[in-house]
BAVOLO-764306 format. One record per residue (C-alpha): residue number from 1; x, y, z; residue in one letter. Coordinates in pm, 1 decimal. Each point is the difference from the previous one (the first is absolute). Layout:
<nodes>
- pos,x,y,z,code
- NUM,X,Y,Z,A
...
</nodes>
This chain:
<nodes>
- pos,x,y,z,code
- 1,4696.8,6896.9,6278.1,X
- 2,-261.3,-117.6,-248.5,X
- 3,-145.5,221.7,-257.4,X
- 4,-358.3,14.8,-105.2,X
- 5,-95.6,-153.2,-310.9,X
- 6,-77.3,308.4,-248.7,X
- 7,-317.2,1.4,-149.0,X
- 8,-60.5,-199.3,-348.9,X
- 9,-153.7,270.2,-211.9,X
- 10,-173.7,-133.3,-360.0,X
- 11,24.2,264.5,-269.7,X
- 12,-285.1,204.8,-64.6,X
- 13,-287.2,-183.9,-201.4,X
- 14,-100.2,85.9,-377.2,X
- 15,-253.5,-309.4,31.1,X
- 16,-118.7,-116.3,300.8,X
- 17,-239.0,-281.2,-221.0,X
- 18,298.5,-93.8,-204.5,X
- 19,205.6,-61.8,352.8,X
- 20,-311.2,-195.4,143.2,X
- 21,4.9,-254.9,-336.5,X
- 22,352.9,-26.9,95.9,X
- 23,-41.4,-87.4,336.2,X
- 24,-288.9,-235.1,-36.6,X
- 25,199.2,-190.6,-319.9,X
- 26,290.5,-49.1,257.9,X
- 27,-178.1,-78.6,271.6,X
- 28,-249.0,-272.6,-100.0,X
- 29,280.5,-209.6,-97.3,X
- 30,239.9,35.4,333.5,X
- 31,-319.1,-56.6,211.8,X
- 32,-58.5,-316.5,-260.0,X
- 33,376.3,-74.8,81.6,X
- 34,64.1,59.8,336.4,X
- 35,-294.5,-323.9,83.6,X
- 36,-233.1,-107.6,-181.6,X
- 37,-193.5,113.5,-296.0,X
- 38,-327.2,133.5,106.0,X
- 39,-305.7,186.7,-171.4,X
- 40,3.2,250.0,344.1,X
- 41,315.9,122.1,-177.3,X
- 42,-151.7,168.5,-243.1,X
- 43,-206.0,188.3,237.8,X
- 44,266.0,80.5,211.0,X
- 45,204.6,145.1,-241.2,X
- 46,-242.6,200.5,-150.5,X
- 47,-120.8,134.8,326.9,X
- 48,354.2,107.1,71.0,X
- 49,46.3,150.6,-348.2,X
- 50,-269.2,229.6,78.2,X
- 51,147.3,129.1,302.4,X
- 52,274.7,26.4,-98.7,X
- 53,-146.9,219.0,-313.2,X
- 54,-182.3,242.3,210.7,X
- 55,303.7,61.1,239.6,X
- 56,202.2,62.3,-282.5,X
- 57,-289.8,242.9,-170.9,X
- 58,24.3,187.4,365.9,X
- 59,322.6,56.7,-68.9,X
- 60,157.2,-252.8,226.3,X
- 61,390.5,-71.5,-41.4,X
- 62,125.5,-143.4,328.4,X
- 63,-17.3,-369.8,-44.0,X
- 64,-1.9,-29.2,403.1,X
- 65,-378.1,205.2,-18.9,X
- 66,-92.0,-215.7,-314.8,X
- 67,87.1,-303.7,185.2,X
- 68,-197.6,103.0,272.6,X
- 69,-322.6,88.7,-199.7,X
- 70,30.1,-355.2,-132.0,X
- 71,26.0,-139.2,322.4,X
- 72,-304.9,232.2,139.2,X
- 73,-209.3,-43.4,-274.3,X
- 74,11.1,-397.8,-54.3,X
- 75,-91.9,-64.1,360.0,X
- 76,-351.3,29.8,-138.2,X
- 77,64.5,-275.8,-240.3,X
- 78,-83.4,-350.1,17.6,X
- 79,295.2,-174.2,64.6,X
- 80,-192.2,-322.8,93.6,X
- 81,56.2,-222.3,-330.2,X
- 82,405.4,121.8,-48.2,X
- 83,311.0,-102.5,170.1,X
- 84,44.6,392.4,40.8,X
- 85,-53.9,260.3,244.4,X
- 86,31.0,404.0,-74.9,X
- 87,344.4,32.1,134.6,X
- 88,112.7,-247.0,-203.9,X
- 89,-113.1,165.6,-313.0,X
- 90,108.7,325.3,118.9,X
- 91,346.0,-148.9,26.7,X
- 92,-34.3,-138.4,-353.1,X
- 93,-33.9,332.7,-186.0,X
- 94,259.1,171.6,206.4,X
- 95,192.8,-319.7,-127.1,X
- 96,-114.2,36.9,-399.0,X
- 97,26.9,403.6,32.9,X
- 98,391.5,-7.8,139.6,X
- 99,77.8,-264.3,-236.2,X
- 100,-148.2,229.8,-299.5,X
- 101,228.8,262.1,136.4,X
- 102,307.0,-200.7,-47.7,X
- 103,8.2,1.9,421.3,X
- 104,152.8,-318.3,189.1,X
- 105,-317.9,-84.3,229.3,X
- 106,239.4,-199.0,193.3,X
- 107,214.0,224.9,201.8,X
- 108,-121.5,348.3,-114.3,X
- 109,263.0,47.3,-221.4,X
</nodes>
């Protein structure tokens, strides 16, 4: 029988901004990477650094209910000029966040 994945829990923040800069510095450059260079990046990044700042500032851990926010939250965005969609660059930061925690985003390991 198959066991649920356990939940991915970051440690608590000391500074959500300082996480944000962290997230939008790695994140321009994958989105950059992943296609092509475009100045919607920079938006995009940003945008998600925010969220991701105010979750954390809530006192948000799970990664799963950060993810989600992300998701939620960039529906609103203009995704019309970017290769991108919210899920996307949900599944980036879960990507960039398990790879900070030394966590093999391949098979959950």
């Amino acid at each position: 029988m198959n066991e649920p994945i356990p939940p991915i829990t970051l440690p608590p923040s000391k500074n959500p901004e300082l996480e944000g800069e962290w997230l939008r510095q790695r994140l321009h450059p994958w989105l950059d990477k992943e296609f092509i260079p475009e100045a919607v990046n920079q938006n995009i990044a940003e945008r998600v650094a925010q969220i991701f700042v105010r979750q954390r500032m809530e006192g948000e851990n799970d990664l799963g209910s950060l993810v989600l926010a992300i998701v939620t939250e960039m529906q609103g965005f203009d995704f019309s000029k970017s290769f991108y969609g919210e899920f996307a660059i949900a599944n980036a930061v879960s990507d960039l966040l398990l790879e900070s925690l030394g966590i093999d985003k391949c098979c959950g390991q």
